[in-house]
DSSP file (Angstrom, degrees, kcal/mol; ACC not computed):
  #  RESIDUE AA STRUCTURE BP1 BP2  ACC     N-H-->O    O-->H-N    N-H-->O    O-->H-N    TCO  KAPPA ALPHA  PHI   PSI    X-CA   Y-CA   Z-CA
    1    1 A X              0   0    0      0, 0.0     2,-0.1     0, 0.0     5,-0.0   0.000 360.0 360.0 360.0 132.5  148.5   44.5  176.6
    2    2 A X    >>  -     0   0    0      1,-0.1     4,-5.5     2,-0.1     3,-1.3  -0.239 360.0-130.4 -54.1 130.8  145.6   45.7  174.4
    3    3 A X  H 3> S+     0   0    0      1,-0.3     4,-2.2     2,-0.2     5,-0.3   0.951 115.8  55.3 -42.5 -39.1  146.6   46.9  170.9
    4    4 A X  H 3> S+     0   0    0      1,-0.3     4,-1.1     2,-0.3    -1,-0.3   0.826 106.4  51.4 -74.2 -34.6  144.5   49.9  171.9
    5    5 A X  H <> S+     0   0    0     -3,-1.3     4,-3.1     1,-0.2    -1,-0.3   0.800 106.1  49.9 -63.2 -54.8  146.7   50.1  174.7
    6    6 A X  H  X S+     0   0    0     -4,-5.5     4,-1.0     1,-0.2    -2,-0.3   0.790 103.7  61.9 -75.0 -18.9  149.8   50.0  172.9
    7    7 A X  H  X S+     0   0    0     -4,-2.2     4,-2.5    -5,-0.3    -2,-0.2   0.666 104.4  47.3 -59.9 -37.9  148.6   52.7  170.6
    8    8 A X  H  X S+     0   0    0     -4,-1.1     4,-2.3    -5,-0.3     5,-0.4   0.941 107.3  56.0 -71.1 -43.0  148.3   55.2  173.5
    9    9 A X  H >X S+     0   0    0     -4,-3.1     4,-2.5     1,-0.2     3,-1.4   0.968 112.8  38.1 -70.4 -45.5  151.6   54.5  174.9
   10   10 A X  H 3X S+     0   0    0     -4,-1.0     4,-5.6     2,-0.2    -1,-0.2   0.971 113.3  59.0 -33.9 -62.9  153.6   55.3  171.5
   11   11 A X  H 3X S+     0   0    0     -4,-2.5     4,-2.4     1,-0.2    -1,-0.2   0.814 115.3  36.6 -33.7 -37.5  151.0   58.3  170.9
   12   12 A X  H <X S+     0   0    0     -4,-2.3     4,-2.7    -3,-1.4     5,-0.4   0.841 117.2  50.2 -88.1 -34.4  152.4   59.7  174.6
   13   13 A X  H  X>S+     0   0    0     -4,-2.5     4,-2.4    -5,-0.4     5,-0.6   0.996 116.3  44.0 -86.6 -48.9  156.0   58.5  173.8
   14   14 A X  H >X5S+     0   0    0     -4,-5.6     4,-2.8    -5,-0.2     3,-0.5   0.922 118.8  42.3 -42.1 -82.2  155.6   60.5  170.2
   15   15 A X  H 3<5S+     0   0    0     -4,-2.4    -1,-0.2     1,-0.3    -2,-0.2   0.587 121.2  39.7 -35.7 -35.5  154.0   63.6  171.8
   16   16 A X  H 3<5S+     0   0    0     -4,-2.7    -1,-0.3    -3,-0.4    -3,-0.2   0.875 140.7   9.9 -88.8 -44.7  156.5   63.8  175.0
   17   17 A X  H <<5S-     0   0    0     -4,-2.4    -2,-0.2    -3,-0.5    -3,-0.2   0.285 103.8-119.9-124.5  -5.3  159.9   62.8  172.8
   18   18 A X  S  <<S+     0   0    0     -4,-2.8    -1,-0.4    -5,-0.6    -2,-0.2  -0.518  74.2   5.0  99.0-175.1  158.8   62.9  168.7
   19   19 A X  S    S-     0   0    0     -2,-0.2    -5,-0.0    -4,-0.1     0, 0.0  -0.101  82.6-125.8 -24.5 110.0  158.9   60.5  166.3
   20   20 A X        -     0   0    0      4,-0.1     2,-0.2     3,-0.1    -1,-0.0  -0.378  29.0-176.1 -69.2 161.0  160.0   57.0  168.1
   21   21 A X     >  -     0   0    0     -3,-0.1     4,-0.8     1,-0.0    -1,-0.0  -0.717  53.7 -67.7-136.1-154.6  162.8   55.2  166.7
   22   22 A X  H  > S+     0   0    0     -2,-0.2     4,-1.1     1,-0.2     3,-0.4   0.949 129.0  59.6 -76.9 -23.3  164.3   51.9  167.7
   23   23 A X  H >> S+     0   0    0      1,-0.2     4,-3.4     2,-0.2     3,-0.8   0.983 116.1  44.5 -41.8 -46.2  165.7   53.2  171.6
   24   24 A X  H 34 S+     0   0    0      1,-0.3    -1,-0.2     2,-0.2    -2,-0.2   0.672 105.5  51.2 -85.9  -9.9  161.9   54.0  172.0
   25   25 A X  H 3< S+     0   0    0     -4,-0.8    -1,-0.3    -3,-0.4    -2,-0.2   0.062 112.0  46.6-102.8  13.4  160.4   51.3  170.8
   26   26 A X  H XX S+     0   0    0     -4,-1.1     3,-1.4    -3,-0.8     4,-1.1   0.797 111.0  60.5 -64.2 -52.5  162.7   48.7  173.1
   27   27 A X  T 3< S+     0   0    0     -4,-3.4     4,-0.3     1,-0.4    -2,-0.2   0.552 104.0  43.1 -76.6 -19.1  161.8   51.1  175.8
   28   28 A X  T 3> S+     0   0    0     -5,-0.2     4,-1.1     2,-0.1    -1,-0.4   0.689 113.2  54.5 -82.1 -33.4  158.4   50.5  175.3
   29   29 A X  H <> S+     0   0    0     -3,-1.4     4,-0.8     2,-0.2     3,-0.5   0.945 109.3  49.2 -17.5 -73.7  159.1   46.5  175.0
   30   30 A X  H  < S+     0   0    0     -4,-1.1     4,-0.2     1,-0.3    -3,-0.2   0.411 102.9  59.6 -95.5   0.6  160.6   46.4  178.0
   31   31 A X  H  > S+     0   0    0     -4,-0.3     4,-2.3    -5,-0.2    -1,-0.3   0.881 107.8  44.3 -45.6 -50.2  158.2   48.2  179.8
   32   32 A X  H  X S+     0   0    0     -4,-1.1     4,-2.4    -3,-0.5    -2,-0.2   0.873 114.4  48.6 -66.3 -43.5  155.7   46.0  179.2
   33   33 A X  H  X S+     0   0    0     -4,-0.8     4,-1.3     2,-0.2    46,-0.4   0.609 103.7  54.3 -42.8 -38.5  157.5   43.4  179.8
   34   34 A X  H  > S+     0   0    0     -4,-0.2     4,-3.4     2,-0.2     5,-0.3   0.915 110.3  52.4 -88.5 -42.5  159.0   44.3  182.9
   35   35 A X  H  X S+     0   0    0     -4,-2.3     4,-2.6     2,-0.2    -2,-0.2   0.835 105.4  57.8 -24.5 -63.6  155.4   44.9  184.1
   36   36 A X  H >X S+     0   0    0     -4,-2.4     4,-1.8     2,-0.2     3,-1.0   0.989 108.3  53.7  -6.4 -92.0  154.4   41.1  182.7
   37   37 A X  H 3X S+     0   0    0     -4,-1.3     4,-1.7     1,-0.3    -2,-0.2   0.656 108.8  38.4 -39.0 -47.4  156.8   40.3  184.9
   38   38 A X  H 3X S+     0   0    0     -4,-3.4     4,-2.4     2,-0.2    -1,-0.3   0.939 109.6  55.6 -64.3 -48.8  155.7   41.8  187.6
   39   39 A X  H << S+     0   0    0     -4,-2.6    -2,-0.3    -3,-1.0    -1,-0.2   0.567 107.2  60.9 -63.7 -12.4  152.0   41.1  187.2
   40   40 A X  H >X S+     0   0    0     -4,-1.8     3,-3.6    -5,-0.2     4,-1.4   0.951 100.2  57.7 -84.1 -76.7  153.5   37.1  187.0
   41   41 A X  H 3X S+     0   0    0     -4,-1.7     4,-1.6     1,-0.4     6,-0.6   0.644 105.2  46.4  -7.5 -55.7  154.8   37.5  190.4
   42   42 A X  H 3< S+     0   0    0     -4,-2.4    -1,-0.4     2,-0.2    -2,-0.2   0.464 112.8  48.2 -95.2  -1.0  151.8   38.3  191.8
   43   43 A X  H X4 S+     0   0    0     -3,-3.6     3,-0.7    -5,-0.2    -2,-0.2   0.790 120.1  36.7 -70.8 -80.3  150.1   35.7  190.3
   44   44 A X  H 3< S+     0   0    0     -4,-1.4    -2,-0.2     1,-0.2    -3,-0.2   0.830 131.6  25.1 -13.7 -94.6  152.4   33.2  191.2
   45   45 A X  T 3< S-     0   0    0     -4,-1.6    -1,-0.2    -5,-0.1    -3,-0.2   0.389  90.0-126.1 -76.5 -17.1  153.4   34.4  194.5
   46   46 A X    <   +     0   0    0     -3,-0.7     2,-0.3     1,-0.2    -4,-0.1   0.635  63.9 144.2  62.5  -0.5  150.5   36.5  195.9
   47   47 A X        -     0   0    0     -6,-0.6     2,-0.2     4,-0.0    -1,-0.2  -0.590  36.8-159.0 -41.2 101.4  152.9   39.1  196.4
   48   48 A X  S    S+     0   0    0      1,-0.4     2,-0.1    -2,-0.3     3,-0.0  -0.851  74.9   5.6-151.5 148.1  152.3   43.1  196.0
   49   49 A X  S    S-     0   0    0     -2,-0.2    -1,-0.4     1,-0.1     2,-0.3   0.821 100.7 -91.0 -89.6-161.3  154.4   44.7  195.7
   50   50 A X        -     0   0    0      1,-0.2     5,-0.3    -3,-0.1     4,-0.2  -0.395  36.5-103.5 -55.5 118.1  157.5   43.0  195.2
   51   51 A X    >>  -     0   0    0     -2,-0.3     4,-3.3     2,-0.2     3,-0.8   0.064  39.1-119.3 -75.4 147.8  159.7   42.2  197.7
   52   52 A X  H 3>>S+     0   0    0      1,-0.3     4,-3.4     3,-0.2     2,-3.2   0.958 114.8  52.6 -48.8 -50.6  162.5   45.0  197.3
   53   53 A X  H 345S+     0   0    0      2,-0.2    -1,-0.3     1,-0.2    -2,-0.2  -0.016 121.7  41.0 -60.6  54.4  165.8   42.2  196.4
   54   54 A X  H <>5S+     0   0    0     -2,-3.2     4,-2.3    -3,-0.8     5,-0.3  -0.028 113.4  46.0-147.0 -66.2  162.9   40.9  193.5
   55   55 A X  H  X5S+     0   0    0     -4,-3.3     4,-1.2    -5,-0.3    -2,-0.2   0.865 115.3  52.5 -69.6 -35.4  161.7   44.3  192.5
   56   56 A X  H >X5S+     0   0    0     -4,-3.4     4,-1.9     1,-0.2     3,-0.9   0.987 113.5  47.3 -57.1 -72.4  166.3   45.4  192.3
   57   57 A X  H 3><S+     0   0    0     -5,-0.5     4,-5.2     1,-0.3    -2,-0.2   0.774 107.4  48.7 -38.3 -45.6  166.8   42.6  190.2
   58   58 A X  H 3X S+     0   0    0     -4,-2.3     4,-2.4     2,-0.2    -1,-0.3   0.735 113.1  51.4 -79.8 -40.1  164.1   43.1  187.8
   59   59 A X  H <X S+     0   0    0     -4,-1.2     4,-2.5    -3,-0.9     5,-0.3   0.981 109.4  47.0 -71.5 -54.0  165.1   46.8  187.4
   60   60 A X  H  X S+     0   0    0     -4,-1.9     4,-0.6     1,-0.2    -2,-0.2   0.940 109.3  53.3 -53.3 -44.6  168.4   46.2  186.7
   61   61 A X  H >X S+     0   0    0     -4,-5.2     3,-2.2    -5,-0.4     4,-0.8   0.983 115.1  45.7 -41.5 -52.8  167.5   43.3  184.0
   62   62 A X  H >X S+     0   0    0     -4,-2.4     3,-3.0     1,-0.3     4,-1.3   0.947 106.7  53.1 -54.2 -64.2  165.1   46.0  182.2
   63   63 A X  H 3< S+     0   0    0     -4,-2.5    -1,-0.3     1,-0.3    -2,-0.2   0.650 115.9  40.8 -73.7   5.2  167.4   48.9  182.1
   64   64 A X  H << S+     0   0    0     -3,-2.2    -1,-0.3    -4,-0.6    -2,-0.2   0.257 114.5  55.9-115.0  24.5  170.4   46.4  180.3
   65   65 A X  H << S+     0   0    0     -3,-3.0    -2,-0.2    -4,-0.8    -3,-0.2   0.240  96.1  64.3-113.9 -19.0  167.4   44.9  178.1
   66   66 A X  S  < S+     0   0    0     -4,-1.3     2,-1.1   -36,-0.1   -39,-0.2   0.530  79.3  99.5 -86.9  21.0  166.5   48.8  176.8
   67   67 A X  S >  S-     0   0    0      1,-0.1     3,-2.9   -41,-0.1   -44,-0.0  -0.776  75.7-143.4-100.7 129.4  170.0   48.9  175.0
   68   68 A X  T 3  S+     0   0    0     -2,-1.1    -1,-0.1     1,-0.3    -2,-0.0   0.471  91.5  72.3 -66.9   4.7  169.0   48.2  171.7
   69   69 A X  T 3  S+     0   0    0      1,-0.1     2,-0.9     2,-0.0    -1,-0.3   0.402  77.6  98.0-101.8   9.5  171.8   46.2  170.7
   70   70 A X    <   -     0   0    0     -3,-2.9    -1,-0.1     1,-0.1    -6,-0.0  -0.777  50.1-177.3-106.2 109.7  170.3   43.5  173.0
   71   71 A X        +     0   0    0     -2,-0.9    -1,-0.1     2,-0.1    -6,-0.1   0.573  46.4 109.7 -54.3 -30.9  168.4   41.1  170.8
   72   72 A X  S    S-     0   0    0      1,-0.2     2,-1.3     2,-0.1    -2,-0.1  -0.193  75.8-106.1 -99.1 146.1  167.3   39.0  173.5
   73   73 A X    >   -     0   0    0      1,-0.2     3,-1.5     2,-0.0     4,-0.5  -0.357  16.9-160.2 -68.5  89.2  163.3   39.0  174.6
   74   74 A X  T 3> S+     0   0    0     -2,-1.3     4,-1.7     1,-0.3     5,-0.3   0.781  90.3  65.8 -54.0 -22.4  162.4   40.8  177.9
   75   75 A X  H >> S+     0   0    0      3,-0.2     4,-1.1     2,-0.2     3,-0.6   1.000 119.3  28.3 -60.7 -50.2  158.9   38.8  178.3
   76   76 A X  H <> S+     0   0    0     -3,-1.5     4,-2.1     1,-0.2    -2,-0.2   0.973 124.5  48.9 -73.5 -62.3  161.3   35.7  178.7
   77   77 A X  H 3> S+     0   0    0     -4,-0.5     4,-2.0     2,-0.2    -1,-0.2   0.674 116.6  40.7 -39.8 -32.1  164.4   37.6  180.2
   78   78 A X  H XX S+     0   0    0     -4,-1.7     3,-1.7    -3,-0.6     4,-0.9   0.900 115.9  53.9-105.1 -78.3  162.4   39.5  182.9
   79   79 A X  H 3X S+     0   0    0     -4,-1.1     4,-1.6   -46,-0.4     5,-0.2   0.511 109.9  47.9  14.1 -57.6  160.1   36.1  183.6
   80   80 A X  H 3X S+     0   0    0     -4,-2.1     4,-3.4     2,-0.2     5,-0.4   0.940 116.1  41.4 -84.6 -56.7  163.2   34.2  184.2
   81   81 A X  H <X S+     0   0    0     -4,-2.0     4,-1.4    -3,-1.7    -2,-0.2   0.911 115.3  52.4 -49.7 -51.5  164.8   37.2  186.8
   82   82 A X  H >X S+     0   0    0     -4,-0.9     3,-0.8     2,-0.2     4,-0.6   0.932 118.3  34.2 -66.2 -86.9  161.3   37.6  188.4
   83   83 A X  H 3X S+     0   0    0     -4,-1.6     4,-2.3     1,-0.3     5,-0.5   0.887 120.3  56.4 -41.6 -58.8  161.0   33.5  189.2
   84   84 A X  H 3X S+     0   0    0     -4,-3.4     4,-2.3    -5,-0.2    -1,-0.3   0.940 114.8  33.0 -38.8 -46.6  165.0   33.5  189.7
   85   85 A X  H X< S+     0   0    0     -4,-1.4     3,-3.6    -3,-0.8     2,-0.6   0.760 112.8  59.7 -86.3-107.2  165.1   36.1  192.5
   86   86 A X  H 3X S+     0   0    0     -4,-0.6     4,-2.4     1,-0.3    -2,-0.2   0.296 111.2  39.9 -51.2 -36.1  162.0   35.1  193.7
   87   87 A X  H 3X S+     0   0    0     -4,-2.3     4,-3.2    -2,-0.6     5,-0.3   0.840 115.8  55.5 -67.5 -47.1  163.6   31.5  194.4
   88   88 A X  H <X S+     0   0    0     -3,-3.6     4,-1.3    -4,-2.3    -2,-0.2   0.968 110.9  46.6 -36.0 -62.5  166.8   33.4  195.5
   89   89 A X  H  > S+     0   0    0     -4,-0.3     4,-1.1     2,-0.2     3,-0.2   0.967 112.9  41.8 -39.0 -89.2  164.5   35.0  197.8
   90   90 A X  H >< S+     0   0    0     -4,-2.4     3,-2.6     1,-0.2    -2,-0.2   0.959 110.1  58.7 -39.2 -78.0  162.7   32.1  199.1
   91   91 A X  H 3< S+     0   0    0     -4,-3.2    -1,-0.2     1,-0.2    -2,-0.2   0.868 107.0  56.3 -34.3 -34.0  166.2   29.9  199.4
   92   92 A X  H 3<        0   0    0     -4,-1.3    -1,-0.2    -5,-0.3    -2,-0.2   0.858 360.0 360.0 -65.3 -27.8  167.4   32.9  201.7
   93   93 A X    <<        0   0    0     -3,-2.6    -1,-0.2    -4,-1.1    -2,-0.2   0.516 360.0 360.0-107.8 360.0  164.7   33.1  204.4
C-alpha cells in the first residue's frame, strides 16, 4: 500500500473514531493485510472472489490478529491461512 494511501486511511479512522491508539492501528494492519492476502489469492489462484470456506478462514484469522495483545504479523499469518485453506480447499474437491 502507498504511504499516501496509508495516510488517508488513519485520516478516515481519526475523523470517524478520534485519535488512533494501538486497537486502531492493528486494525488498520490487519486490514491491509487481510487484503494482501486476498489480492495473493488471486494472483496465485486466478480466483475472485474467494471461495467462501477460503474467504471464512481468512476472516476469522484477521478478527483474532486485531487483538492487540497478538504480536504475531498478519502479512505472514493471513498468507499462511489464505495458501492453507486454499490447499484445504483443493485437497477436498
Amino acid at each position: 500500500m502507498a504511504s499516501s494511501d496509508r495516510v488517508r486511511a488513519y485520516a478516515l479512522i481519526e475523523a470517524l473514531c478520534g485519535t488512533p491508539d494501538q486497537a486502531a492501528d492493528r486494525a488498520v494492519e490487519v486490514i491491509h493485510a487481510h487484503a494482501a492476502a486476498l489480492a495473493w489469492l488471486r494472483a496465485v489462484t486466478g480466483t475472485r472472489p474467494a471461495p467462501p470456506a477460503v474467504a471464512a478462514q481468512l476472516r476469522l484469522a484477521a478478527a483474532q490478529l486485531r487483538r492487540c495483545d497478538d504480536e504475531r504479523d498478519p502479512y505472514l499469518v493471513l498468507i499462511r491461512v489464505a495458501a492453507d485453506a486454499w490447499s484445504s480447499r483443493s485437497d477436498a474437491s
